[in-house]
C-alpha positions as CSV (number, residue, x, y, z in Angstrom):
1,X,0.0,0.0,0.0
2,X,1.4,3.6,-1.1
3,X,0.8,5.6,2.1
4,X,1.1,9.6,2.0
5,X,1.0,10.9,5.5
6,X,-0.4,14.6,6.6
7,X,1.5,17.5,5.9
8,X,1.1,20.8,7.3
9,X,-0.7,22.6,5.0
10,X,-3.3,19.7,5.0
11,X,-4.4,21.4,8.5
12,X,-4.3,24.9,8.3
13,X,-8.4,25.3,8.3
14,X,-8.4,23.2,11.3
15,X,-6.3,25.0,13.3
16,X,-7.6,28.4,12.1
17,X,-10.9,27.1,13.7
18,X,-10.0,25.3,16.6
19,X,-7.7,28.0,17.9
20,X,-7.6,31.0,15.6
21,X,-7.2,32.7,12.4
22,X,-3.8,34.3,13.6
23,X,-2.0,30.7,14.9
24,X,0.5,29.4,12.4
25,X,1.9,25.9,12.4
26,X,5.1,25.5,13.0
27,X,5.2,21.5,13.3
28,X,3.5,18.4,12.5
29,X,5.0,15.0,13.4
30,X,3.9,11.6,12.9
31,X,4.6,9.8,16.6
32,X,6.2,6.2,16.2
33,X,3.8,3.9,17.6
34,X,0.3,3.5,16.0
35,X,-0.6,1.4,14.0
36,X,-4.1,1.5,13.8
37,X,-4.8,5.3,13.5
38,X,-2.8,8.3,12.9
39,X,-1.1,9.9,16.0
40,X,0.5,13.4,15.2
41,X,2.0,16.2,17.4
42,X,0.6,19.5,16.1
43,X,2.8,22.3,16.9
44,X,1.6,26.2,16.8
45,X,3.3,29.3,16.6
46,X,2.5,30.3,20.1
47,X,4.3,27.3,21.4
48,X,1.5,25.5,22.5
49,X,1.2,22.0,21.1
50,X,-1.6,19.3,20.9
51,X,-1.9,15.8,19.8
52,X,-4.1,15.1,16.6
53,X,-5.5,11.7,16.0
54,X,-6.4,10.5,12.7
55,X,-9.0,7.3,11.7
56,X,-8.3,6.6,7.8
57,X,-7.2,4.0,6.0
58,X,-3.8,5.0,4.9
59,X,-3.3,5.3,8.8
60,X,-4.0,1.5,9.6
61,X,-1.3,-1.1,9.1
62,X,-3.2,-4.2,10.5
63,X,-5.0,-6.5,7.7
64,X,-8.4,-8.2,8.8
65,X,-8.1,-10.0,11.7
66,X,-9.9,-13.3,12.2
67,X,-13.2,-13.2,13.9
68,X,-15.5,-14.4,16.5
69,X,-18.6,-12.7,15.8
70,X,-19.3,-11.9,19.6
71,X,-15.3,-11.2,20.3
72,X,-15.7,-7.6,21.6
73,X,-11.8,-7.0,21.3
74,X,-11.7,-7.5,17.4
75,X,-10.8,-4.5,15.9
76,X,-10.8,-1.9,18.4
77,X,-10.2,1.3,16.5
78,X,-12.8,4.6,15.7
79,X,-13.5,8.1,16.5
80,X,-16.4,6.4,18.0
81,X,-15.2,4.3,20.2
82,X,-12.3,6.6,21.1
83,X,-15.7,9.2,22.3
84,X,-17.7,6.5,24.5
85,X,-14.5,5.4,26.1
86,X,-13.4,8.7,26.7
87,X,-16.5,9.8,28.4
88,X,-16.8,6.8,30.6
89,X,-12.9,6.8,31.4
90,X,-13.7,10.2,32.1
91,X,-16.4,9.5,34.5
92,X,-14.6,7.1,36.0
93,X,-12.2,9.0,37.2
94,X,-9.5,7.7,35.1
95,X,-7.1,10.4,34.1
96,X,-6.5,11.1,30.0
97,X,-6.1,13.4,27.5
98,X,-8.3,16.4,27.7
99,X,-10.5,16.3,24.2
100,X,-10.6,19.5,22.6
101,X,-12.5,18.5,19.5
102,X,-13.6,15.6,17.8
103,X,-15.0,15.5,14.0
104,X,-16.6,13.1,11.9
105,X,-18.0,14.5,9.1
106,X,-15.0,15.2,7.1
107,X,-14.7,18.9,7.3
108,X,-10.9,19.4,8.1
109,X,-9.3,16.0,6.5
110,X,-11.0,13.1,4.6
111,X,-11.0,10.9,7.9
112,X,-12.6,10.9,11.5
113,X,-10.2,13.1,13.4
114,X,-9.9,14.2,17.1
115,X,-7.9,16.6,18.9
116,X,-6.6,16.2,22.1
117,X,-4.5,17.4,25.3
118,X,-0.5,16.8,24.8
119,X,0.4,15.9,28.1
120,X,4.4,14.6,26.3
121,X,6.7,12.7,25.5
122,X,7.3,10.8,29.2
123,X,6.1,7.2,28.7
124,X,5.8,5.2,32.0
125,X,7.6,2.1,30.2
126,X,10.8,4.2,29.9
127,X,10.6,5.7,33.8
128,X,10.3,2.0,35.0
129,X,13.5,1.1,32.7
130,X,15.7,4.2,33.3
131,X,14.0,5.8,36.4
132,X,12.4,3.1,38.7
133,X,12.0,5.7,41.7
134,X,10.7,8.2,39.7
135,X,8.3,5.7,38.3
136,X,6.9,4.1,41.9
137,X,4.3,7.6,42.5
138,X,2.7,7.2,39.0
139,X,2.8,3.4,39.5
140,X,0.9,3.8,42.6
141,X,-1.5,6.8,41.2
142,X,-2.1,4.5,38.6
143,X,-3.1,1.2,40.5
144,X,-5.3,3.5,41.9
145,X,-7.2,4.5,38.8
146,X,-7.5,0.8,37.8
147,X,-9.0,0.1,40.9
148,X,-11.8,2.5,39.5
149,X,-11.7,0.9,36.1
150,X,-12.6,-2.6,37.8
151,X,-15.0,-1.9,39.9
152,X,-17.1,0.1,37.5
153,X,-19.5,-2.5,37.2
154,X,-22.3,-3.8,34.4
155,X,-24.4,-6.6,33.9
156,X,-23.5,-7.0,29.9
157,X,-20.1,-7.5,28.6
158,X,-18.9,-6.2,24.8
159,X,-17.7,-2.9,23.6
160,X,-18.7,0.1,25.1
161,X,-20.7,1.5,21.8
162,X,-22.5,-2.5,21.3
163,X,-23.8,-2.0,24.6
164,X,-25.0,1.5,24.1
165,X,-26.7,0.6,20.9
166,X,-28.3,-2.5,22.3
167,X,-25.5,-4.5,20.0
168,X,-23.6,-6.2,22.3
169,X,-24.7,-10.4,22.1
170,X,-24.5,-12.0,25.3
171,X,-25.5,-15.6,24.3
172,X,-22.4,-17.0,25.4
173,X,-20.1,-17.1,28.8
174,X,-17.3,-15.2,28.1
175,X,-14.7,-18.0,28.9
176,X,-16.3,-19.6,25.4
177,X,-15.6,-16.6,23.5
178,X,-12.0,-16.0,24.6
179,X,-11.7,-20.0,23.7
180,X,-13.1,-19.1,20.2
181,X,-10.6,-16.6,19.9
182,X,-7.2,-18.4,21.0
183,X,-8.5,-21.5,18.8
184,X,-8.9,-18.6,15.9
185,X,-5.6,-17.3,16.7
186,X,-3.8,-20.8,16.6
187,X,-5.1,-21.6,13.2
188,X,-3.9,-18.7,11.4
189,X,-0.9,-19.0,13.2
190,X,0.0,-22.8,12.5
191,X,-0.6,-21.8,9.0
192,X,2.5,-20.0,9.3
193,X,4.7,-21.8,11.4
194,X,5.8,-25.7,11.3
195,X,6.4,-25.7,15.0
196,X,3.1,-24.7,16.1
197,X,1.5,-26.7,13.3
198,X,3.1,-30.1,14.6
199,X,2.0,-28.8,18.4
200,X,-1.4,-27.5,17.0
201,X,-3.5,-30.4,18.6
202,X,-1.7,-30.4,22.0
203,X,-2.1,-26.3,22.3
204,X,-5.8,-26.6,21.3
205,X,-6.3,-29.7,24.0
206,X,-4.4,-27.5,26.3
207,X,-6.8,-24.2,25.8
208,X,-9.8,-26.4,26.4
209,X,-8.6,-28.3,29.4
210,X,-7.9,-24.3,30.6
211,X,-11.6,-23.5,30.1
212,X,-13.0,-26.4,31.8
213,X,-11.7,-25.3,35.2
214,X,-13.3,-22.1,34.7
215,X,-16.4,-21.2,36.4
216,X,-19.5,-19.1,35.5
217,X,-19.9,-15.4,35.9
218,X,-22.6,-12.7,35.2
219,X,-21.2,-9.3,36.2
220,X,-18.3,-7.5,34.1
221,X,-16.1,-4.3,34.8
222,X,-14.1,-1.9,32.2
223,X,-11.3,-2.8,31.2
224,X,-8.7,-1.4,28.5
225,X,-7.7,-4.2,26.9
226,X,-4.2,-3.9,26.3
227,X,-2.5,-1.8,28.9
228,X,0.8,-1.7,28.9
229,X,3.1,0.8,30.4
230,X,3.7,2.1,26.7
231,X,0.1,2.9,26.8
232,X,1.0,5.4,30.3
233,X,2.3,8.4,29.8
234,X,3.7,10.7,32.5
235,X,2.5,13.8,32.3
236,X,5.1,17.4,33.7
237,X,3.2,17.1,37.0
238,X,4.0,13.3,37.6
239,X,0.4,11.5,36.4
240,X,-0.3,8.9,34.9
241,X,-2.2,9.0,31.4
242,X,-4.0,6.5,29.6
243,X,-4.1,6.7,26.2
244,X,-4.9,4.3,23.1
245,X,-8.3,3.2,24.8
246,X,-10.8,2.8,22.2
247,X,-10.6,-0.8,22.8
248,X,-12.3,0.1,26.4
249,X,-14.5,-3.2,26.9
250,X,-16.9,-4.3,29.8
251,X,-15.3,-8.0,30.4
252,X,-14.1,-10.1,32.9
253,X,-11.1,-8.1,35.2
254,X,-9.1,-11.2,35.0
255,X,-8.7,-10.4,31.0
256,X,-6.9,-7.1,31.9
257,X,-4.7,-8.5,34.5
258,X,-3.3,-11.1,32.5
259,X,-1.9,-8.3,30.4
260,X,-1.1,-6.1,32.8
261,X,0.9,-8.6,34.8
262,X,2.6,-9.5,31.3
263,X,3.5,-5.7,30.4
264,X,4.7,-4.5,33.8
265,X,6.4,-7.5,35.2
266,X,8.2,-7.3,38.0
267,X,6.6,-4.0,39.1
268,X,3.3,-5.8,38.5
269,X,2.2,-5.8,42.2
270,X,2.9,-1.6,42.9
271,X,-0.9,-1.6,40.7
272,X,-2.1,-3.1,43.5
273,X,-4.6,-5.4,41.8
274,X,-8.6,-6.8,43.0
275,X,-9.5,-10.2,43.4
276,X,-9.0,-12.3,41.1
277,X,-10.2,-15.5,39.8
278,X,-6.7,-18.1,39.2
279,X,-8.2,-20.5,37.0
280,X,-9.6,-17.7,34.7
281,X,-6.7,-15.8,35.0
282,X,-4.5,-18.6,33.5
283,X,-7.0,-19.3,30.6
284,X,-6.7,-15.4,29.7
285,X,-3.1,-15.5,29.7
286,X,-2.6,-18.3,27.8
287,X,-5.1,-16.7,25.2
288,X,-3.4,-14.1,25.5
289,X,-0.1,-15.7,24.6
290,X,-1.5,-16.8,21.3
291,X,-2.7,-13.3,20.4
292,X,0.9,-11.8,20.7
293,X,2.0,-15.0,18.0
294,X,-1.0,-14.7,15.9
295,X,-1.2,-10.7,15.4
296,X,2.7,-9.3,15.3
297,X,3.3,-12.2,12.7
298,X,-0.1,-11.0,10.5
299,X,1.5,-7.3,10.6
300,X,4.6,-8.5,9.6
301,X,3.4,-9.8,6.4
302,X,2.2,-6.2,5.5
303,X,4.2,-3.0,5.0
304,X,4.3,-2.0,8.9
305,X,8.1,-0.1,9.4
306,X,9.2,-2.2,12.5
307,X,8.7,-5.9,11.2
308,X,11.5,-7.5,12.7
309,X,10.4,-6.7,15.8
310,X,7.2,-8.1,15.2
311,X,8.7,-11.6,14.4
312,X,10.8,-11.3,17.8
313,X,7.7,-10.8,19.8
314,X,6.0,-13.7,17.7
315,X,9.1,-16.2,18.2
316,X,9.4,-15.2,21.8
317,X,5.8,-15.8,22.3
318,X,6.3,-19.1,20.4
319,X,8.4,-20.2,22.8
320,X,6.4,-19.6,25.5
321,X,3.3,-21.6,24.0
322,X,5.3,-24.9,23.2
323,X,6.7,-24.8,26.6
324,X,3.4,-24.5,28.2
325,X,1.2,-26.7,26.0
């Protein structure tokens, strides 16, 4: 695919709207990073600066993923999803970038856009690497706002929007759909690797065995969906700041933590987590597992800028899955 990127110019009405006739841009740079939308730092002639989001097609580097028609974390990407989650982070308590505007009917650019708060370049993945002191307060704050994440309770699962719309199927336990999923995510996967097509039988026997110790549940929290501390950034006053959330989901808690417990490691237990259920704990996380095999080696297959270290994360995740099966 032959992607052309913004260029200034191609936002000079939306700026002279959003914050006046007389601001100039002086800077607009594509952030490394995203992969399913556009993420750019708009600079202005004042010195002020805000973050510019962009939902087109030129912007997205996955390919169709496969689905489970009730699998509420296909595809997580929209300025409409990025609105509902950001209004029920916000009422959460959750802190994240202040919206300034969000358009959907083309006016500026031929895409969904938003504008947001810049709260910098300070990620929470490089504090905890090169900073671990500096990193325990926003840790802490941070364990803090998941704690009001998972215990924002509902009695549906599914993406925020499904639910909101009256969308969201709940037919099946969820344990079933995440089964669905990993199964999914192991076919496409075996397809492209020998190892995990001579293990295929013995992983699938293994994600099964994994559900059948799981035991039924009917009330669901929000959760992000793939928090990781590159997902955190530190903001000049020390807070934490979730971003990339349009996947924002009601789901089991234990979905989150397997991710969370993945991405932070050994600082893991400074986000000071809620009960949680072992046995579906360990079915997520071996789902999990699979995903981070199945999805970095479907990007890699496409034009996505950082492929080898898609095919790391894919082989060290492949690893991982023959040991355990």
């Amino acid at each position: 695919m032959n992607r052309t990127f913004l260029q200034a110019d191609d936002v000079h009405d939306l700026v002279a709207e959003q914050f006046g006739a007389e601001r100039r841009v002086t800077g607009l740079d594509r952030l490394t990073g995203g992969s399913k939308k556009g993420v750019y730092r708009l600079g202005l002639d004042d010195r002020t600066t805000a973050i510019l989001y962009v939902w087109a097609a030129g912007e997205n580097y996955w390919p169709p993923s496969p689905t489970v028609p009730d699998d509420p974390f296909t595809d997580a990407s929209g300025a409409e999803l990025f609105a509902v989650a950001h209004a029920a982070l916000t009422a959460a308590g959750v802190r994240i970038p202040r919206l300034i505007m969000l358009g959907r009917d083309g006016r500026y650019l031929d895409a969904d856009i938003a504008l947001a708060e810049d709260v910098g370049e300070v990620r929470l993945e490089a504090l905890m690497e090169h900073d671990p002191a500096t990193a325990a307060a926003p840790l802490s704050t941070l364990g803090a706002a998941l704690r009001r994440m998972h215990t924002t309770v509902g009695p549906h699962y599914g993406k925020l929007t499904a639910i909101i719309h009256g969308e969201a199927p709940q037919a099946r336990r969820t344990e079933d759909i995440i089964v669905d999923r990993a199964l999914g995510h192991l076919e496409t996967a075996a397809a492209l690797d020998p190892r995990l097509a001579d293990a295929q039988h013995r992983i699938a026997a293994r994600v099964r065995h994994l559900r059948d110790r799981v035991s039924p549940r009917q009330t669901y929290v929000l959760v992000h969906g793939e928090l990781g501390p590159d997902h955190v950034l530190v903001s000049p006053a020390g807070e934490p700041v979730i971003i990339d959330f349009e996947g924002l989901t009601y789901f089991d808690v234990e979905w989150e933590h397997a991710w969370l417990q993945l991405r932070f490691g050994t600082a893991y237990p400074a986000l000071r987590p809620v009960g949680l259920d072992p046995d579906r704990l360990e079915l997520y996380r071996f789902a999990q597992t699979l995903s981070l095999i199945e999805g970095p080696l479907r990007i890699a297959n496409t034009d996505f800028p950082n492929r080898q270290w898609m095919l790391d994360l894919a082989e060290r995740n492949i690893t991982k899955v023959l040991a355990d099966a």
